[in-house]
C-alpha positions, 0 to 999 in steps of 0.5 A: 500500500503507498505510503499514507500522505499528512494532511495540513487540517485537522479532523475536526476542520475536515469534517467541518469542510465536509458538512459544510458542502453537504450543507451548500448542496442541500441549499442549492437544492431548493433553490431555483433552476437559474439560482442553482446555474449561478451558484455553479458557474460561481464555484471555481473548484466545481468548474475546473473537475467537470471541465476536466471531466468532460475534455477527458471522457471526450478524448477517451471516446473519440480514442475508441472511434479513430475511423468514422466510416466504421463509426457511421456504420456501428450507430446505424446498427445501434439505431436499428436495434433500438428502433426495432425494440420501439416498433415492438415494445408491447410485443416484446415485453411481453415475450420478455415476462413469458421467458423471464418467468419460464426461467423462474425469475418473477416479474412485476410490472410498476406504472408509477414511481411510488408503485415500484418503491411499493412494490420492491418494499414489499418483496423485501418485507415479505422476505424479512430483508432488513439490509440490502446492497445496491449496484448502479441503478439509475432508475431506482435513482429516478424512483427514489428508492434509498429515501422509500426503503430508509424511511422505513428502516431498511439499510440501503448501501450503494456499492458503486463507487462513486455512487457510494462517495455521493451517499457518504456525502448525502449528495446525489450523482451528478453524472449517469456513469460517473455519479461523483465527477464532481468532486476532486480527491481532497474532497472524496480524501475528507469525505472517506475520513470524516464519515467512513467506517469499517465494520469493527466501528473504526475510521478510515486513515486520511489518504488522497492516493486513489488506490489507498482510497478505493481499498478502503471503500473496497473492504467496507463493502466486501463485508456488506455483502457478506451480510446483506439480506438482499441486492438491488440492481439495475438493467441494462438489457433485458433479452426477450428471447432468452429471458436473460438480464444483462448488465455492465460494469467495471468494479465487480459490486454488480455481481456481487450484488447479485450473487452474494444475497440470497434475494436478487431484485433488478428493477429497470425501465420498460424500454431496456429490452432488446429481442434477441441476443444478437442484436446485443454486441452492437449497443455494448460496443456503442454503450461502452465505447461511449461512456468510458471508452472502453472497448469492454467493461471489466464484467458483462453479467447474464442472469437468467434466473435463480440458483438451481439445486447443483449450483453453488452460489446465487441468489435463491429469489430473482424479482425483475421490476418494469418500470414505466413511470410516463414512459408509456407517454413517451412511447405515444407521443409522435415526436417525442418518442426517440427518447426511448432510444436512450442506452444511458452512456452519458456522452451527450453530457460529455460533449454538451458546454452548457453541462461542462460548465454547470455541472449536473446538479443544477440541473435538480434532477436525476438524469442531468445534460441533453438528455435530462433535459429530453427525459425529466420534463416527460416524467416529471412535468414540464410545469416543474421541470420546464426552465431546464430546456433553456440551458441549451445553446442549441449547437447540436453537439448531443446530437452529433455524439448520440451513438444511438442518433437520437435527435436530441436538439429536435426533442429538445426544441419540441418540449420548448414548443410544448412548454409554450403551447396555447394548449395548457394541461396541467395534469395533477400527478393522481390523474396521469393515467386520464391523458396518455399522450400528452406532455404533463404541464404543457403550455404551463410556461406561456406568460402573456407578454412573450405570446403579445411580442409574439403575436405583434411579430407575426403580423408584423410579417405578414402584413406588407404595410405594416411591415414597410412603416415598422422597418421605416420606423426603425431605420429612420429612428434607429439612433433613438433605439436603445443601447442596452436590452438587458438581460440579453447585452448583459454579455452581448453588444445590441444589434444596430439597425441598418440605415436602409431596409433590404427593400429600400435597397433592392429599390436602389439598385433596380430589382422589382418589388416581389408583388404582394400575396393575395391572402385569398391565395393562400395555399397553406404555405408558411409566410 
């Protein structure tokens, strides 16, 4: 083992450091979404490691990609697949409980957040499980199940390493692969020797070696397996042909996770499921290569159901839940549906500059960057979740690195019209089930200035009049317009007005007026 370094700062002022951030984050928490961009953009430190981050998981990635032919042709296969899985979903998932149950694994179906919570409660209450061990799982990251299973006195311990580190710090992660990518190795140093314990009730020694600190995490866990009642964990492919949950990892808690319990309970989203195991190589190549650059994970777990009498270890009890939690919404919803596509690799996060300089928590949801901001407002409304659709430039980098080719800047620009839209419907969360394909909260964003400006716009344009006597009025008066419009010149300078029109110009120079469309003639072409 290295040699153990000496900090400057003394325990007591490292565990003051450490409560102090948790306390910075919780108030953050409650802040609202512009509140909480600021306070990141403020944070020097938070800056410097997503930074950092990003610029790296970047150039891993494109490390894994050195021929774009090749590259092309992988996401067209990795498309494919996930839109077959769409165009068969009800079909499949059906397949997929038929031989999930032949294979002894029970399957329960969730249509909300609390249903699912309430439903693994229930599996473990069942078997007296007092302590459970938690692979990564963002799903039951979005149902919030560590806050359901503790309030009712149930251990619940992430065994993911970075996962782990943000449980320690009663944080949440603020990257999908990479949940503690905001903190440095002083901070996860403090954090591990102000608040880790061994199971004989000792502390943890002070080091920031980054071997030094996974070992210590490392033999914290082993002893929780050893001991827990039950494991939880997640899925990122469910194979309806075969019945068989795959999952990928690096660090080896997956499996453990689900071998060392005797009661093995993986929850995932109802679009996980692929038809065939063939159809599996191409989106681990495309999820793997995309989130870590790797070529492969260290682990690619299959788990086709319980331990059978000649085996020798395994869970007795396998339990998978689907979750839908608006997700069937998704599924109806004509433009909006590609979300589903999603293999959850994160690169979107990766390449977007709005996420590397904000970071993920104040985005103030479970799924952060490009694709939080395609997947929360669906699920949680764009009444509560819908300022989050403005932190994007629109510069389409998401959607260029998207090795499934969701079109991320289109779904985007679609929930900001939904946002917006005339037709309001606010749904309350006990009426979800009444409306089906529309997006919770729609219109809720509409404010009556912006629809007059709007509006004023419009018929500005398509009123040839109006149109000449507005731009006179702007050419002739233009040193009269102002020379601010905040906030907009807060970091821009204002745009001047030309002291000719286009027409005027055109007038100039001999080109004939286009002759005025006769509105009785309008075919239903945009103006």
């Amino acid at each position: 083992m290295n040699q153990i370094r000496v900090t400057q700062i003394s325990a007591d002022e490292m565990a003051t450091l450490v409560n102090r951030e948790e306390h910075e984050f919780a108030d953050m928490q409650q802040r609202h979404f512009k509140a909480r961009a600021k306070m990141s953009l403020e944070n020097d430190e938070l800056r410097a490691s997503f930074l950092g981050a990003s610029n790296f998981l970047v150039g891993k990635r494109k490390a894994m990609f050195p021929d774009e032919d090749e590259l092309a042709a992988l996401r067209d296969r990795g498309e494919a697949v996930r839109q077959h899985t769409l165009n068969q979903l009800p079909d499949l998932l059906e397949k997929l409980e038929n031989n999930l149950t032949a294979n002894g694994i029970v399957v329960h179906w969730a249509e909300t957040a609390d249903e699912a919570c309430h439903l693994i409660h229930k599996i473990l209450d069942t078997n007296n499980a007092k302590t459970v061990v938690k692979g990564k799982s963002m799903v039951t990251e979005e149902i919030e199940l560590n806050h359901y299973l503790e309030a009712r006195g149930i251990e619940c311990l992430e065994s993911d390493m970075g996962e782990y580190l943000v449980q320690l710090a009663k944080e949440t992660p603020s990257h999908i692969i990479m949940p503690a990518i905001h903190k440095n190795k002083q901070q996860i140093a403090r954090l591990m020797h102000s608040r880790a314990e061994t199971s004989d009730g000792k502390g943890v020694p002070y080091s920031e070696d980054v071997d030094d600190l996974i070992g210590n995490a490392r033999a914290i866990l082993r002893d929780k397996f050893m001991t827990a009642d039950a494991g939880i964990s997640g899925v990122n492919m469910a194979v309806a042909n075969s019945g068989t949950l795959c999952l990928v990892e690096n660090e080896g808690n997956g499996r453990m996770t689900t071998t060392a319990p005797k009661l093995h309970i993986a929850v995932t989203g109802i679009e996980k499921v692929v038809e065939d195991f063939s159809q599996v190589p191409d989106v681990v190549k495309l999820l793997t290569r995309s989130a870590t650059g790797q070529k492969i994970t260290t682990y690619f777990n299959m788990i086709s159901g319980p331990k059978k009498p000649e085996e020798k270890d395994g869970p007795e009890q396998v339990h998978l839940v689907l979750v839908d939690n608006g997700r069937s919404r998704i599924f109806n919803h004509e433009t909006l549906k590609p979300t589903l596509q999603c293999i959850r690799c994160g690169a979107c996060m990766n390449h977007c500059p709005v996420y590397a300089r904000i970071g993920g928590h104040a985005y103030g949801s479970t799924y952060p960057g490009p694709i939080g901001q395609v997947v929360t407002p669906q699920i949680g409304g764009i009444d509560k979740h819908g300022d989050m659709l403005t932190a994007c430039s629109l510069n389409g980098a998401c959607g260029e690195a998207c090795p499934v080719r969701i079109p991320l800047p289109k779904l985007i620009r679609e929930l900001r019209a939904e946002a917006v839209s005339k037709d309001v419907n606010y749904v309350k969360p006990d009426s979800v089930r009444q409306v089906f394909n529309a997006v919770e909260g729609r219109g809720t964003k509409r404010t009556l200035m912006e629809s007059l400006i709007w509006k004023g716009w419009a018929m500005a344009h398509d009123t040839p009049l109006l149109y000449r006597l507005m731009t006179g009025v702007m050419t002739r008066g233009r040193k009269l317009l102002p020379k601010k419009l905040a906030p907009w010149t807060n970091t821009r300078s204002m745009p001047q007005a030309a002291a000719k029109s286009l027409h005027q110009l055109a007038k100039e120079r001999g080109l004939a007026d286009q002759p005025e469309r006769d509105a009785t003639s309008n075919n239903g072409e945009s103006s």
